[in-house]
Each structure stands twice: as C-alpha cells, then as structure tokens.
C-alpha positions in Angstrom: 206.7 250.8 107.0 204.0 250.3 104.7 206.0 249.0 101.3 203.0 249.4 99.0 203.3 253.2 99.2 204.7 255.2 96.3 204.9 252.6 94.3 201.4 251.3 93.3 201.5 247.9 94.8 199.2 246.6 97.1 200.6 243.2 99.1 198.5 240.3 99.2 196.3 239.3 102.0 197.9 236.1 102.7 195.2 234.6 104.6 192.4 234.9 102.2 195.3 233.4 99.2 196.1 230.9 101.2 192.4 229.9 101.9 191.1 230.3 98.0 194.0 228.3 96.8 193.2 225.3 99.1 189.2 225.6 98.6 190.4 225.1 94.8 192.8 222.4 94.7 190.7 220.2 96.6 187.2 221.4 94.8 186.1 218.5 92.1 186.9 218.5 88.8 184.1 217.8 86.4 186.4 216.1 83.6 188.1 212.8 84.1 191.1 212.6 85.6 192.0 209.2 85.7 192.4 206.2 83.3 192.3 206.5 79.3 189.9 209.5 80.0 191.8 211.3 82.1 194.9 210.7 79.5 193.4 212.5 76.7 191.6 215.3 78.7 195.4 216.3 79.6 195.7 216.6 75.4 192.7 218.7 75.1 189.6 217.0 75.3 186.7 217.0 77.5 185.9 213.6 78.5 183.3 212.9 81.6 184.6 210.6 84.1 184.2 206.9 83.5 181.5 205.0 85.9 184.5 203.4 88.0 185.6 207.0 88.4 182.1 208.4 89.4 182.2 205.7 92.4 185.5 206.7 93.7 184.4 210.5 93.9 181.0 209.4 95.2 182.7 207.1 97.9 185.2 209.8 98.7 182.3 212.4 99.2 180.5 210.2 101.2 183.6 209.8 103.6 184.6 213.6 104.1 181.0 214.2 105.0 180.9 211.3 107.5 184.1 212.5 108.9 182.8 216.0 109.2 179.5 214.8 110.6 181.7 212.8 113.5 183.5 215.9 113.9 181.2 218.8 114.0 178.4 217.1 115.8 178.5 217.7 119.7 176.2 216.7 122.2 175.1 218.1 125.4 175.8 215.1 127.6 177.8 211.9 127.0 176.2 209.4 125.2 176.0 205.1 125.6 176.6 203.2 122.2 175.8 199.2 122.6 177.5 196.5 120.6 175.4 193.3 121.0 174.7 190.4 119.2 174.0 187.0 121.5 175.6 184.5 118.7 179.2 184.3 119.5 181.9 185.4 117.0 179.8 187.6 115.2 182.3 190.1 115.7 181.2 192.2 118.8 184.3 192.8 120.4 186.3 193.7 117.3 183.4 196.2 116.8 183.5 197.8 119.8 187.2 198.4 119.1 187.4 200.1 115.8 184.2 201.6 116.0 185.4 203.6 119.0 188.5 204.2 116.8 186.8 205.9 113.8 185.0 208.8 116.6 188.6 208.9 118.0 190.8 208.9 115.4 188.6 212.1 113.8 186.9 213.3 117.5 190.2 213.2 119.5 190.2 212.0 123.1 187.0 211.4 125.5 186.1 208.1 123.4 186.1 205.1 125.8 185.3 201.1 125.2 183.8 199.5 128.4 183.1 195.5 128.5 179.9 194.8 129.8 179.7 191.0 129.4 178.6 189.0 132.6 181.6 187.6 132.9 185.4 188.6 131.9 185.4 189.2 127.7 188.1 189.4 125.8 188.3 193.7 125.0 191.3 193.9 126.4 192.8 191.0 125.0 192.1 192.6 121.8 193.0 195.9 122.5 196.7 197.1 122.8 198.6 196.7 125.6 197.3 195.1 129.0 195.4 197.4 131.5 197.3 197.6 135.3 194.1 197.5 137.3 191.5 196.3 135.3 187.8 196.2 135.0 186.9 194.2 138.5 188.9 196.6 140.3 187.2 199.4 138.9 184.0 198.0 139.6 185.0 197.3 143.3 186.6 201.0 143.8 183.9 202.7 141.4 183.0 205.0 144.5 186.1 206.2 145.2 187.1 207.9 141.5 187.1 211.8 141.9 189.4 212.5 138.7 190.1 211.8 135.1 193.5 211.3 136.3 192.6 208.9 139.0 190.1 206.9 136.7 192.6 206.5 133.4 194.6 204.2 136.1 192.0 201.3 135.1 192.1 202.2 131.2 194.2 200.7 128.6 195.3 203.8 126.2 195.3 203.0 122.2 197.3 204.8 119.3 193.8 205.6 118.2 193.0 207.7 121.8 190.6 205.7 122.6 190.6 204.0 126.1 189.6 200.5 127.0 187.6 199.4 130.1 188.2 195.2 130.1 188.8 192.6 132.3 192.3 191.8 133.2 193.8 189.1 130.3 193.6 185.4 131.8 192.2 186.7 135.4 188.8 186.2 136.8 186.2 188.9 138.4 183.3 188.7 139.9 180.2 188.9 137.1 178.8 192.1 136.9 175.5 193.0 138.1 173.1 195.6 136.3 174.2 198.0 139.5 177.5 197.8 138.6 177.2 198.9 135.0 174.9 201.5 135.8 177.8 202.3 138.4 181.0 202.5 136.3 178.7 203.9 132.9 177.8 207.3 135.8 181.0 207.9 136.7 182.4 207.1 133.5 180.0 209.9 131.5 181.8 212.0 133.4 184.8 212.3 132.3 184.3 210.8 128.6 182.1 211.9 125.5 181.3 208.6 124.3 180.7 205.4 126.1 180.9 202.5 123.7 179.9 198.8 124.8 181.1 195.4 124.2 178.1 193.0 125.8 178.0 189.5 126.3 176.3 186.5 124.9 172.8 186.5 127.2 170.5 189.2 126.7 168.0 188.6 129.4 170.6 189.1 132.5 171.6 191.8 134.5 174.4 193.5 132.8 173.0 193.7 129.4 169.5 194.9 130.8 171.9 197.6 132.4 173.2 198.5 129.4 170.1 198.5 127.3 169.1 201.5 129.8 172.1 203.5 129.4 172.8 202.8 125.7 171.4 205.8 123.3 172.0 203.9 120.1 172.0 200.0 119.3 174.8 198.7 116.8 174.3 195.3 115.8 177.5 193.1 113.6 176.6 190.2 111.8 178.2 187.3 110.0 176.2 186.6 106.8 175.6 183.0 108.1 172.5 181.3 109.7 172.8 181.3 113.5 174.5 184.7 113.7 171.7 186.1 111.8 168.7 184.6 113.7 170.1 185.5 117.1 170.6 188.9 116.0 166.9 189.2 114.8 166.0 187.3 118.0 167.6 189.7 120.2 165.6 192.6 118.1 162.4 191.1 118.4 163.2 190.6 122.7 163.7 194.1 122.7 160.8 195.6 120.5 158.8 193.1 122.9 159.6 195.4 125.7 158.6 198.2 124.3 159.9 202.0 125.4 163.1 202.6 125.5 164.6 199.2 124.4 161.9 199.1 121.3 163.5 202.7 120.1 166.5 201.0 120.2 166.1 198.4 118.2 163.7 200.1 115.9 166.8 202.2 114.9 169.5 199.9 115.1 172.7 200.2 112.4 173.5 196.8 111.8 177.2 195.8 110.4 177.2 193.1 107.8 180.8 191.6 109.0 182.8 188.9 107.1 185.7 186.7 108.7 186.6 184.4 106.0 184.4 181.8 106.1 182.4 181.5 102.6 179.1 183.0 102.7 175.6 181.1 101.0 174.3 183.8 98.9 171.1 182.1 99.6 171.2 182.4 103.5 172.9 186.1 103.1 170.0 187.7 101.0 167.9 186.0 103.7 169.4 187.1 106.7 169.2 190.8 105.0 165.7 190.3 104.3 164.7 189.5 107.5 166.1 192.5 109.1 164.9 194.8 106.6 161.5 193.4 107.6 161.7 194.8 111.1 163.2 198.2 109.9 166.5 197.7 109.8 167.6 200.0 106.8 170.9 200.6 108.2 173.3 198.4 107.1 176.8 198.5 106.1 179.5 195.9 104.9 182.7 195.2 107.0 184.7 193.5 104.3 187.1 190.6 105.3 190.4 192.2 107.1 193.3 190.1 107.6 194.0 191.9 110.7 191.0 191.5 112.6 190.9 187.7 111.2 194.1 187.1 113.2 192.7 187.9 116.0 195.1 189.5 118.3 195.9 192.9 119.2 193.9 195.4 117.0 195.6 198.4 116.2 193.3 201.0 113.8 196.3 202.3 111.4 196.9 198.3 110.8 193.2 198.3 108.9 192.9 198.2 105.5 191.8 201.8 103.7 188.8 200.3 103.0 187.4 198.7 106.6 189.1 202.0 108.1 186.4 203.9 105.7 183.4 201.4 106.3 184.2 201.6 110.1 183.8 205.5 109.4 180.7 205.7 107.8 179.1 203.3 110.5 180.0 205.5 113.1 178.7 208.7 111.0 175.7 206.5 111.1 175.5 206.2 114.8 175.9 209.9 115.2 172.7 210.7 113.0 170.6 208.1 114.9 171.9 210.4 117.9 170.7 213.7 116.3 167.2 212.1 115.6 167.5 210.7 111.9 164.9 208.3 111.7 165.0 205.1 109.6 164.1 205.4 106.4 164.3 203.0 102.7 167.3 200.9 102.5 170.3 202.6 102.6 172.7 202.0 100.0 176.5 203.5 100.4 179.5 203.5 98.7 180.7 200.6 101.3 178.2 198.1 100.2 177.8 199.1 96.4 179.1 196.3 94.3 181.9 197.0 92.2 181.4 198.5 88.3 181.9 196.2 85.9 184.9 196.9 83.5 184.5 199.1 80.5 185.2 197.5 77.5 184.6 200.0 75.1 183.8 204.2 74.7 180.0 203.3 73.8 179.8 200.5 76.9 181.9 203.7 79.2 178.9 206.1 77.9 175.9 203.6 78.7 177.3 203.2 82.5 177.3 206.7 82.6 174.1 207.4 82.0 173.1 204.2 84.6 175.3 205.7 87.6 173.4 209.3 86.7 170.0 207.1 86.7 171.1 205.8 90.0 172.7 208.2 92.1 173.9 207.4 95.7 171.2 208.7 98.6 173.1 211.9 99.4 174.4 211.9 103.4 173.3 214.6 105.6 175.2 218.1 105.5 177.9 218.5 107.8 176.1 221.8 108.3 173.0 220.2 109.5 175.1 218.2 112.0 177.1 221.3 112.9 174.5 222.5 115.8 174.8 221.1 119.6 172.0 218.9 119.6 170.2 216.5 122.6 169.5 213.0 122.1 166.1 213.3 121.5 163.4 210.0 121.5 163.3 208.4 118.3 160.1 206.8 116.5 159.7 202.7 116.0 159.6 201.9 111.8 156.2 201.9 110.2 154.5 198.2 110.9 155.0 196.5 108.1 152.3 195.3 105.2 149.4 193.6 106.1 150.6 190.3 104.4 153.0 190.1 106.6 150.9 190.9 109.6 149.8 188.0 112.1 147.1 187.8 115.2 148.6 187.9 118.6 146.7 185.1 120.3 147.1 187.0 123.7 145.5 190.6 122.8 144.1 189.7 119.1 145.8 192.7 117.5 147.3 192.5 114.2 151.3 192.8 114.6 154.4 192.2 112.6 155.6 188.5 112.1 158.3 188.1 115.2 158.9 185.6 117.9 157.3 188.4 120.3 154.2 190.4 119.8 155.1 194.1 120.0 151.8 195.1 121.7 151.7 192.8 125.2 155.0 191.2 124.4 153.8 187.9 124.9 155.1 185.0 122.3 153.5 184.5 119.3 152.6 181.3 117.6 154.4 182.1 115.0 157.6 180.0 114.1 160.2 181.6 111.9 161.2 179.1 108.5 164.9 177.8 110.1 164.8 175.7 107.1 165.5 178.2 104.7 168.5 178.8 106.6 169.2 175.7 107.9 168.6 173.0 105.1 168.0 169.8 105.9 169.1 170.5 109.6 167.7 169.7 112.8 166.9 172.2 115.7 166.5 172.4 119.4 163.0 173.4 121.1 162.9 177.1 121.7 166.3 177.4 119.8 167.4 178.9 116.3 170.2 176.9 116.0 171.2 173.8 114.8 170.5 170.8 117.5 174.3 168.7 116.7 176.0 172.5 118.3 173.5 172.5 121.1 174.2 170.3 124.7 172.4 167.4 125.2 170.0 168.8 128.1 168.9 171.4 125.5 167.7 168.8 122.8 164.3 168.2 122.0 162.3 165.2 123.4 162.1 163.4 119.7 165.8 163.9 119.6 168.1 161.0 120.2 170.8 161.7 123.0 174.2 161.6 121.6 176.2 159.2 122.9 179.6 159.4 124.6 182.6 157.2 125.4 181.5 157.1 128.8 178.1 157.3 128.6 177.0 153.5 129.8 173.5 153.7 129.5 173.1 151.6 126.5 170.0 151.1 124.8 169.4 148.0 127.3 167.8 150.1 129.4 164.9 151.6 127.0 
C-alpha cells in the first residue's frame, strides 16, 4: 500500500538521504574549527583556520587518499616488494612487518611477509605468534603445495591479516639458495596479492640476487646515522651497476628515514639525505621513533602509534604508485616529514603563517580515481643523470657518469672514493669498506692498520 497517496506526501528515498548526509558531514569545512578560531566562529565569525590547523586537514587528506589509492588499485598479477638494506639494524625486518600491515589492514587478506635472508632472520621472531612448520620446511616441501589451505600450514597469521613466511624461532635451516626463493615466491604468487620481503645482510649472494629478480619495487629503511646510510647508498649504486631490471629498481626506490632512539647528528642526517637525493631517491618518508618497535619483540600493528600507523600508510601508498608506473620526480615532501608549525603567538603572527602555508602548499597525491583502473606493472625509467658537476670519467669506457662507487654504463668501479670523513670524523676505515675500521674484524683491516691485540694473542711485538 503506497502511503503517499491521497495525502500529498511523497516518502523519502532513503538511500540517496542517507548518502548526501554522509558526503556532508565528512565534506571540509572552510572556517576553523578548532582552537581560539574555531571558538569564536561558533559565536558568529568567520575566521580561516590557523596554519597548525591547515596541516592537520592537509595530513588527513593526504591519508584518505593514500588509503584509497591502497584500496582501489588492483593489479593483474601478484607483485614482489623487497625490504633491503645490507647495514644491520637499520630496521628491515620491522619494515617488512608493518609495511605488509598498512596493505592489509586497508587491502584485507592475500598480503604475505616472506624472509629471504641466507640464513634463518628474525620475521618470525618479530611477528605474532610462532609458525608450526616454518620456512625450511616449506622450502623442502615447496613442490608438494596444491592449496591455499595446504600452504597457510607454514604461515604465521597476524591481527593485521597478514601472513608471515620465517624461519622457525631458535632453529636452524639450511641457507637458501636463489632456486629456492624463486621456488617458494612462484608458488607463493599464487595464492597471495602481495609478496613482501625481509632480505639479509649480503647483497651479492644467491638469495637476495633471487629476490632482486622477483621484486617489482625496492623499499629501502634507513637510520639517520653514518654506516646505515652508506651501505644503503652502496647497495643502490651495486644495483644501478647491473643495469636492467635491478637499475629500475633502484632508480625508483622509496626509502624510509627510520629512527630507534639513538640521537641523530644533524650534520651526518642532512648528508645521508643528500646523498640519496643525488642518485634519485626523491621518495623519502620519516618513521618517527615508536616505543613499540624499539622494544623489539612481537609487533602487533593496532599497538603503533597513530602517527607511525599513518607514515607506514603513506609509504605503502608510495609503493603502490611506483607499481602503477609513477616515475620519480623533485623531492617529495608529505605531511609525515613536514616539521611541525611553530606556535602562534598572536592574530597578526596566525595571519602571516597563513599566507606562508598558502605560498607553500603540500605536492597534491595522485587521485584515488587515477589509481582506480586495473593496471600492469609496467617498466619504469632510471632518474635523469645528474649535473655535469657532479659527473666523473669512467676510466674503463671514458663516458661521463654520476659520482658512485660503480659506473652505471660497464659497471666497472670507479676511481672515485666517496668523503667517509664527512660522516665519519676523525675515524678510521677499512679498505674497500664504508665503515669504521674499530667495528670491522681484524682480517678485514687495512695493511697500515695496527692489529688489535687480544688477551690471548701472544705474538708480541718481539717478533716484528
């Protein structure tokens, strides 16, 4: 019985009501809304939002459209996303981890973490819970998974849906082979939509030349410190030396500035950003210090701060446009690596920020409408060469190439030495190593550098 009839009234389409009201409560309002601002526009008045304001509405733009771009993109195959840095504790594993959470947590399941260090890492050991079967045995049975069902027996499932690949805690397996990751990454494609990689410390073995060939994009954490940042720069120049496929790579590499307590040198951290942004790095986003990854145990994703939750986000919406093609471009600057606004003092100082965050407005992310389309992961282009000032000869083939520990044409070394001073002041160094000699062994020292001695080391200076 249609109750409008006979008495003028026409009911309301609920749907469209329903879907109007919500597109306006969350559209943006143009006045302020919070603070002293906000205050008096409730009385009447029509105050712009202060600059601390316009960061928090720029910052939580910037985060819907990274969460739409990681939930409206799709690809036509499963794609390989490689966590690598050779320096130690520059937060690789705890990468791996919550950058796999941010696709999962928004994507939904068919997000995995695989370890593909040489020999047993520590991915499980930070993920939750402990996995039944374990890594080796999934290497050694690889041939015999026919099912999702049969292969989540070797995962370790997280409260984020994502599910871990890792060696067994405190047990031993054999050290994987390049076969074997090429192996376990087939079969794993399968059944998953993402493939994201913890690696080890060596980047000229086996395993990580594997996963160089089955990785689509390159993400690269860094502590703000010396030897962290060398290797990482090391490791970029090794792969643009190759050329192909591991060159793309690096040449588009997003790059996570992490922190784990440990004061920073200003000096060395504008270098170590300097460096990379000298080989094309422009993607580059800050991890700020988390207590939680700091204690190193079990990471769990809702136990994040809001703000390394969002950072982690916008990294992986990163990763997703270096999938759809985006190529690198001037630096990047986000809401998770703009410095804070200084406070307002007065109406006139709350007026001339203003006018400075209109001046300099945020670089605008990509639409979720231009991410919407399924897309293939298409080739990407190596960054521009850089100035010729910064150019050198390779003695090898005489072209002119970037400054780098490897020339980008024939790949052979250049005669170039990086300044380690300027990041290691005053320090010594081993031959053929960016890192300070005193951490090194004593077979890896240089010739003119005195061998340490040890409570047990008899051979005195009687016999020199």
């Amino acid at each position: 019985m249609d109750i409008s009839q006979g008495n003028g009234l026409v009911p309301p389409d609920q749907i469209n009501t329903l879907f109007h009201r919500a597109q306006e409560e969350s559209s943006n309002p143009t006045g302020a809304t919070e603070g002293v601002r906000g205050a008096l526009n409730k009385v009447g008045f029509r105050l712009p939002p202060g600059p601390a304001e316009c960061q928090a509405r720029e910052r939580t733009a910037a985060l819907a459209t990274a969460q739409a771009v990681i939930l409206q993109t799709t690809f036509t195959r499963s794609v390989g996303v490689l966590v690598a840095n050779p320096k130690g504790t520059s937060g690789k594993t705890p990468t791996t981890l919550m950058l796999a959470a941010a696709i999962a947590t928004i994507k939904g399941s068919g997000i995995c973490a695989l370890e593909v260090a040489d020999d047993s890492g520590t991915l499980s050991q930070r993920a939750e819970g402990d996995p039944r079967l374990g890594l080796g045995r999934l290497v050694d049975e690889i041939d015999q998974v026919k099912s999702a069902g049969q292969l989540s027996g070797y995962a370790v499932p997280q409260t984020s849906f994502v599910d871990v690949f890792g060696s067994l805690p405190g047990g031993r397996r054999p050290a994987l082979t390049a076969e074997a990751v090429l192996a376990v990454s087939q079969v794993i494609d399968d059944y998953y939509r993402f493939r994201v990689m913890d690696s080890g410390n060596v980047v000229s073995t086996g395993p990580f030349l594997g996963a160089v060939d089955v990785a689509d994009v390159l993400v690269v954490p860094v502590m703000m410190a010396g030897d962290s940042g060398l290797k990482a720069i090391e490791m970029l120049d090794y792969l643009t030396s190759h050329g192909g496929h591991a060159a793309e790579l690096a040449a588009n590499a997003v790059v996570l500035r992490m922190a784990d307590g440990r004061p920073e040198d200003p000096r060395i951290r504008a270098e170590v950003i300097n460096m990379l942004e000298q080989r094309g790095v422009t993607r580059q986003f800050d991890i700020a210090f988390d207590a939680h990854i700091a204690e190193r145990g079990e990471l769990t994703w809702s136990r994040l701060s809001e703000q390394t939750r969002e950072s982690f986000t916008l990294a992986a919406a990163s990763v997703i446009r270096v999938l759809q093609g985006e190529k690198p471009s001037e630096p990047i600057v986000t809401s998770a690596t703009s410095p804070n606004p200084a406070p307002v003092e007065t109406a006139a100082d709350a007026d001339q920020q203003e006018d400075e965050v209109e001046e300099e407005t945020l670089s605008a992310p990509v639409s979720a409408a231009q991410a919407a389309g399924p897309v293939l992961v298409t080739g990407v282009v190596a960054a521009p060469a850089d100035t010729a000032d910064s150019l050198v000869e390779c003695p090898t083939c005489h072209e002119r190439v970037p400054e780098a520990l490897f020339c980008t044409r024939c790949g052979s070394q250049l005669a170039v030495e990086l300044d380690l001073d300027r990041l290691y002041p005053g320090g010594s160094h081993a031959a053929g190593y960016a890192e300070p000699a005193s951490s090194l062994p004593d077979q890896l020292l240089p010739a003119s550098t005195p061998r340490r001695r040890t409570s047990g080391d008899t051979s005195s200076s009687a016999s020199a």
